[in-house]
C-alpha positions in Angstrom: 110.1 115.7 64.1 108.9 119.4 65.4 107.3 121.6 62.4 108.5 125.2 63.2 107.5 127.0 60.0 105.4 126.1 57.0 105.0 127.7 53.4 102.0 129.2 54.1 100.2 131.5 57.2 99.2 129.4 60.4 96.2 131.1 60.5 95.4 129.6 56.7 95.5 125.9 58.6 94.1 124.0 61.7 96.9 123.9 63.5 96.7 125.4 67.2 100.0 126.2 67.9 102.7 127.8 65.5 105.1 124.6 65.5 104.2 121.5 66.8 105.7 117.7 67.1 104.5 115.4 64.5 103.5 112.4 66.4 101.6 109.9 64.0 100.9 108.9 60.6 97.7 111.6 60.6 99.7 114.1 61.4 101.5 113.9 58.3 98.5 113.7 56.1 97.0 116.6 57.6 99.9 118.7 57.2 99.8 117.0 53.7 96.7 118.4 53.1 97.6 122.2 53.6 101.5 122.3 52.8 103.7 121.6 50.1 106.5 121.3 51.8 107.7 122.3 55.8 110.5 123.2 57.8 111.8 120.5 60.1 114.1 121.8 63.5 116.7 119.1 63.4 116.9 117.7 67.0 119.6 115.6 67.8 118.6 112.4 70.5 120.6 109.6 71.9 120.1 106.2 70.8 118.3 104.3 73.2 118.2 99.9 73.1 114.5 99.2 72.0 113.9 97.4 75.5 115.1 100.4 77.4 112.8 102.6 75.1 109.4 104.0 76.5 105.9 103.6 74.4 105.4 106.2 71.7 101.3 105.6 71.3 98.9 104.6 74.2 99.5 101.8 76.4 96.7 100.1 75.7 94.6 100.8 72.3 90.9 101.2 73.5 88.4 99.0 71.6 85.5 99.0 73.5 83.2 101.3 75.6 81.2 100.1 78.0 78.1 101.6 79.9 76.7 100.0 83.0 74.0 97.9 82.4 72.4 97.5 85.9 72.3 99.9 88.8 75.2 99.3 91.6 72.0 98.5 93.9 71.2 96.0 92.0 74.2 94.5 91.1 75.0 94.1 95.1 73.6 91.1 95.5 74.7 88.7 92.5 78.3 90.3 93.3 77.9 89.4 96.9 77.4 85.8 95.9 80.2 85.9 93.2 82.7 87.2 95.5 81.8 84.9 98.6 82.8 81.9 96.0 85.5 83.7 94.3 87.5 84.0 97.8 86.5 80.4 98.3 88.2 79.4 95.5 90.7 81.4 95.6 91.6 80.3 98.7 91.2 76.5 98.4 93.3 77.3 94.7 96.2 78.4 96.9 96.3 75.9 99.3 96.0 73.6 97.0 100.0 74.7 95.3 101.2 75.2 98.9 100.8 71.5 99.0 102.8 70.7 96.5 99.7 70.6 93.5 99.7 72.7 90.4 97.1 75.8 89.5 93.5 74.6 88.9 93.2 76.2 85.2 90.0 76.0 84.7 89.0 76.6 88.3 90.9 79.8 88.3 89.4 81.0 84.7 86.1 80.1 85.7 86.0 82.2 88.9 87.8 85.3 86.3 84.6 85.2 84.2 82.4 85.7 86.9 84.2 88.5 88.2 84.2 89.9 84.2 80.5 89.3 84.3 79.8 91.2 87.1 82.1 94.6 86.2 80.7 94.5 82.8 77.1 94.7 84.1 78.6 97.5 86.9 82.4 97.8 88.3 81.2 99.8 91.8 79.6 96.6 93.4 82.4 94.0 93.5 84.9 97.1 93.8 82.5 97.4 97.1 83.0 94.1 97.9 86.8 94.0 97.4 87.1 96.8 100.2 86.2 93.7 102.7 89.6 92.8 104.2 90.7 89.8 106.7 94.2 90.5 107.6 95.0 86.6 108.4 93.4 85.6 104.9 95.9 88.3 103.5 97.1 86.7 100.4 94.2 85.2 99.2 92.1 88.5 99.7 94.8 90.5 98.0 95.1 88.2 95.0 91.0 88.4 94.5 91.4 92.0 94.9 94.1 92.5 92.3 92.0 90.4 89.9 89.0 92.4 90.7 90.6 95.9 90.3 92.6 94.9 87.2 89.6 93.9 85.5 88.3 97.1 86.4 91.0 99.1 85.3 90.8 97.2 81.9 87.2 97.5 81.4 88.4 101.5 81.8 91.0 100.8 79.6 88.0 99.6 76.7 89.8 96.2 76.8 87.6 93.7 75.2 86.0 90.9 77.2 88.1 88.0 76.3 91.7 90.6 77.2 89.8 91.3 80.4 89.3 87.6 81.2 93.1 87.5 80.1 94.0 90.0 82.6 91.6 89.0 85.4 93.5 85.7 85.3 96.9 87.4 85.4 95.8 89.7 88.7 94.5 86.3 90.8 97.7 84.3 89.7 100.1 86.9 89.9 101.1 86.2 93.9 100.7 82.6 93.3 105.0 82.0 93.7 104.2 83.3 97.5 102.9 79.7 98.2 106.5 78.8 97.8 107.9 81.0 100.2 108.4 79.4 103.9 105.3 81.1 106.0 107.1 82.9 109.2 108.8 84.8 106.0 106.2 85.9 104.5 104.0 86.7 107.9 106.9 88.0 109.9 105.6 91.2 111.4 109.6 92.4 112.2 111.6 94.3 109.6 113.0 91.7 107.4 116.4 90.8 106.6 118.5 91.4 103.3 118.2 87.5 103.0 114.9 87.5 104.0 113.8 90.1 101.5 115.7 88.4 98.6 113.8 85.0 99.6 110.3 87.6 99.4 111.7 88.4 96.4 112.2 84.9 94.5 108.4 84.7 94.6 108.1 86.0 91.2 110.7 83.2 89.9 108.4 80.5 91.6 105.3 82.0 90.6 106.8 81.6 86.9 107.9 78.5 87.4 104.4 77.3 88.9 102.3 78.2 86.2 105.1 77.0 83.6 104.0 73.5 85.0 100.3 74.3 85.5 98.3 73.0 82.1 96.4 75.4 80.0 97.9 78.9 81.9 98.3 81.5 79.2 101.9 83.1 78.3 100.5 86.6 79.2 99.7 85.5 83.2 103.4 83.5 83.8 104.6 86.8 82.6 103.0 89.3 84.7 104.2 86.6 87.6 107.6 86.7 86.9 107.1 91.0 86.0 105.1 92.6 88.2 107.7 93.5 90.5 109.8 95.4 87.8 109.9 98.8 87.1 109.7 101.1 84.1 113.1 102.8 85.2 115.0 99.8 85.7 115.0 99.5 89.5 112.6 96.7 89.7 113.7 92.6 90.0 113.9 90.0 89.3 115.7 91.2 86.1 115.8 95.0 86.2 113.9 94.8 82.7 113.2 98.9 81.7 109.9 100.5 79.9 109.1 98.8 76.7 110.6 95.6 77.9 107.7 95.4 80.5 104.4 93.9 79.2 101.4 96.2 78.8 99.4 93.7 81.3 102.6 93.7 83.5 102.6 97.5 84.3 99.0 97.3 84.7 99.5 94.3 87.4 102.2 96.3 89.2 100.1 99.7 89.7 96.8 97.3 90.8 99.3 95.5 92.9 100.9 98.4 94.6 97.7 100.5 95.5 95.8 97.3 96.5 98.9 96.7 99.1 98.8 100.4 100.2 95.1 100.3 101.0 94.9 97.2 103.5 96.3 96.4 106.1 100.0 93.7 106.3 101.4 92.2 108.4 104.2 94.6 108.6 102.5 98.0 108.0 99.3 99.3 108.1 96.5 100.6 105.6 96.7 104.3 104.3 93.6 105.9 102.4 92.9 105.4 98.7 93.3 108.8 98.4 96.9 108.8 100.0 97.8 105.8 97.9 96.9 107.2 94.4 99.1 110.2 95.7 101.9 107.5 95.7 101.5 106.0 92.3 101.0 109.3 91.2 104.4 111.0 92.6 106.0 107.7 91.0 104.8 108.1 87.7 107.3 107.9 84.8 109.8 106.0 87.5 107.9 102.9 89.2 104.8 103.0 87.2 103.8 103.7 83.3 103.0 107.1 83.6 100.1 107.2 81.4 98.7 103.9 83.2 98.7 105.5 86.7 96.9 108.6 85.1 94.7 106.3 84.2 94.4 104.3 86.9 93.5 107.6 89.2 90.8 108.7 86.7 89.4 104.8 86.7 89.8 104.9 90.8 88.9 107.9 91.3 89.0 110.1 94.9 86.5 108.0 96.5 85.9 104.6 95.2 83.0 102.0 96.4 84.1 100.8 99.8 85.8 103.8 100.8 84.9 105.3 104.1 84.4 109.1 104.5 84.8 111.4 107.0 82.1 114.8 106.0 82.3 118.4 107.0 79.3 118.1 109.0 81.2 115.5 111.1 78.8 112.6 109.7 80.6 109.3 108.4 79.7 107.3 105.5 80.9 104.1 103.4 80.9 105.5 99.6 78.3 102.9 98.2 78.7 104.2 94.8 80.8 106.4 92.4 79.5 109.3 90.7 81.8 109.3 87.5 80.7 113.3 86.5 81.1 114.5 90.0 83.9 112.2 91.4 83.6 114.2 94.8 79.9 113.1 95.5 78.9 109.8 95.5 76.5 107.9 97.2 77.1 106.6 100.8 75.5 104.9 103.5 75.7 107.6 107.2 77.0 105.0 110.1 78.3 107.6 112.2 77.1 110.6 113.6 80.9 112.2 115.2 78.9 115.0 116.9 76.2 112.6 118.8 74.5 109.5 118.2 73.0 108.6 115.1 69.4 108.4 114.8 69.4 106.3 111.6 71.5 104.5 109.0 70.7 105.9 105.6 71.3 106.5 101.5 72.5 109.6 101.0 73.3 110.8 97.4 75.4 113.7 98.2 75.1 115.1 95.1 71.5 115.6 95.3 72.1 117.0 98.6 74.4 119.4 97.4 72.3 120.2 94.0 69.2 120.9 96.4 70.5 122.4 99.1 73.8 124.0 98.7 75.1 122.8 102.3 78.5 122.6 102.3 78.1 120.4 105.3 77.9 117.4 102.8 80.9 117.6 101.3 83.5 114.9 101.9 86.5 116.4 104.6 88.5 113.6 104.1 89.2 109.3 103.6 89.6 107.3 106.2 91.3 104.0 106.9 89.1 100.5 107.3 88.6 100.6 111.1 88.6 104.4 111.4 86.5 105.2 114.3 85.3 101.3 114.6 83.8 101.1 111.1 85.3 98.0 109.5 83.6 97.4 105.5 83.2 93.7 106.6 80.8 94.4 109.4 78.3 96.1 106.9 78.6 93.4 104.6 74.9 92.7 105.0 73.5 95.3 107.1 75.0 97.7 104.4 74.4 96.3 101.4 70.6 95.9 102.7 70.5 99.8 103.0 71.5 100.0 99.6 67.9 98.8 98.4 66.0 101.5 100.4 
């Protein structure tokens, strides 16, 4: 209902603006509290099927905040290790249903807590390692990635530590129906077919059917299997499900999904910048994604996350190490370029120290870059960077 006049002044009340929507049960008290009675502008709407209706409150009810425990420098190396045996398992886990075998539960839930563990303690390190990319372990890495990044997102979200576990599980199992479909489909580099595409597509109907008959999956992750692919205005498949009919773990799935897709290299297309991808998800707010999500999911990303590599006025060239969560446009890199001659020395560089200290403009960021800009590829600093981070 929209107040638009009450029986006393505005300026006799709290209210900012002279007529406002009431939105929630406080609303009501409050204007309890300072009004007998109100006038309501009668608006007349079109009745919409619940499933077809969007979500009046948040999307996701935040119940925790978190703080990071450790430094990202020192969370590099236990993350290191946990990702190196995540994609191990991840990988073996996969195989292991392209053969014909059923999801290793407790294998899969096992690696999720780790991952959990390490976010909780600080999300920039295994974000760092996620940036890591080997296009012919494509699936695998993506699935690790969208487990990594959900969980992530979630611990953003103030999702409690067993919903994260929850949700980590859904973002590794999520492509799992892929194992189904025949490989020169699913590696083709050509344009696919309309029947080609619709046999891509039935991945989300195998991936349900997978974890259906794997013991001890959750509801929520055959779900976001089957869901991920839909879309909040109905365009999505397998069953053109709209807005509130999508689960809240679904549409979080589906935006992780799509920007982690966007941001490495396919088969079939090549990687754009995290900055250009988050212009994507934002542009298809409200239509592909949950508009409030992808808000959020920019604000949790942010314009240059760990793993991203930067281009800087000054014509150096650095992999973002760190975030800076108050000043989103400096964080800390590592310099492995030098554009205007050769570089004397790799090195930390918290650029905004530099530009708190200094005021050169030099060190601000020009623009992202794509893994393998200029010859820097994340995974060939996978030691010699992360050894830079302790100096």
């Amino acid at each position: 209902m929209f107040v638009s006049k009450l029986d006393r002044d505005w300026q006799e009340t709290p209210f900012l603006m002279q007529g406002f929507m009431i939105e929630s049960l406080d609303d009501i008290d409050t204007v309890a509290e300072f009004s007998q009675h109100v006038w309501i502008d009668a608006v007349r709407e079109q009745w919409i099927p619940p499933e077809e209706r969007g979500v009046a409150g948040p999307a996701i009810a935040k119940s925790t905040s978190y703080i990071n425990k450790v430094a990202a420098q020192k969370e590099h190396e236990a993350a290191l290790g946990i990702f190196r045996e995540a994609k191990k398992l991840t990988k073996t886990l996969l195989e292991d249903v392209r053969l014909g075998g059923v999801v290793n539960t407790e294998q899969a839930k096992a690696t999720v807590k780790d991952c959990v563990g390490s976010i909780l303690r600080n999300a920039d390190a295994l974000i760092w390692m996620s940036r890591m990319r080997n296009e012919d372990e494509y699936t695998a890495e993506h699935c690790l990635n969208v487990c990594i990044l959900a969980i992530a997102f979630g611990r953003h979200l103030g999702m409690s530590e067993a919903e994260l576990e929850k949700l980590g599980l859904c973002g590794l199992l999520h492509d799992v129906g892929k194992m189904r479909v025949p490989p020169q489909i699913l590696n083709k580099h050509e344009e696919l077919t309309d029947k080609e595409f619709n046999i891509i597509k039935a991945h989300t109907v195998h991936g349900r059917n997978l974890l259906m008959s794997s013991p001890g999956v959750p509801n929520s992750t055959v779900d976001v299997a089957y869901s991920h692919h839909e879309r909040v205005d109905g365009t999505g498949y397998p069953r053109k499900l709209k807005a509130a009919g999508i689960s809240d773990f679904a549409r979080i799935v589906c935006i992780v999904d799509a920007y982690d897709a966007m941001t490495g290299d396919r088969c079939y297309s090549r990687a754009i910048p995290s900055t250009d991808a988050l212009k994507r998800i934002f542009q298809d707010r409200g239509t592909h994604f949950d508009e409030r999500l992808a808000l959020e999911f920019i604000k949790c990303v942010g314009l240059y996350p760990p793993g991203s590599i930067v281009e800087l006025v000054n014509g150096l060239v650095g992999i973002v190490l760190e975030s800076n969560h108050r000043y989103r446009h400096l964080p800390k890199i590592i310099t492995v370029k030098d554009l205007n001659k050769p570089l004397e020395k790799e090195q930390v560089i918290n650029l905004n120290e530099i530009e708190q200290k200094t005021l050169d403009k030099g060190f601000l960021i020009k623009r992202a870059l794509c893994d393998g800009s200029y010859g820097i590829r994340i995974r060939d600093y996978r030691e010699k960077g992360l050894a830079f981070t302790f100096a």
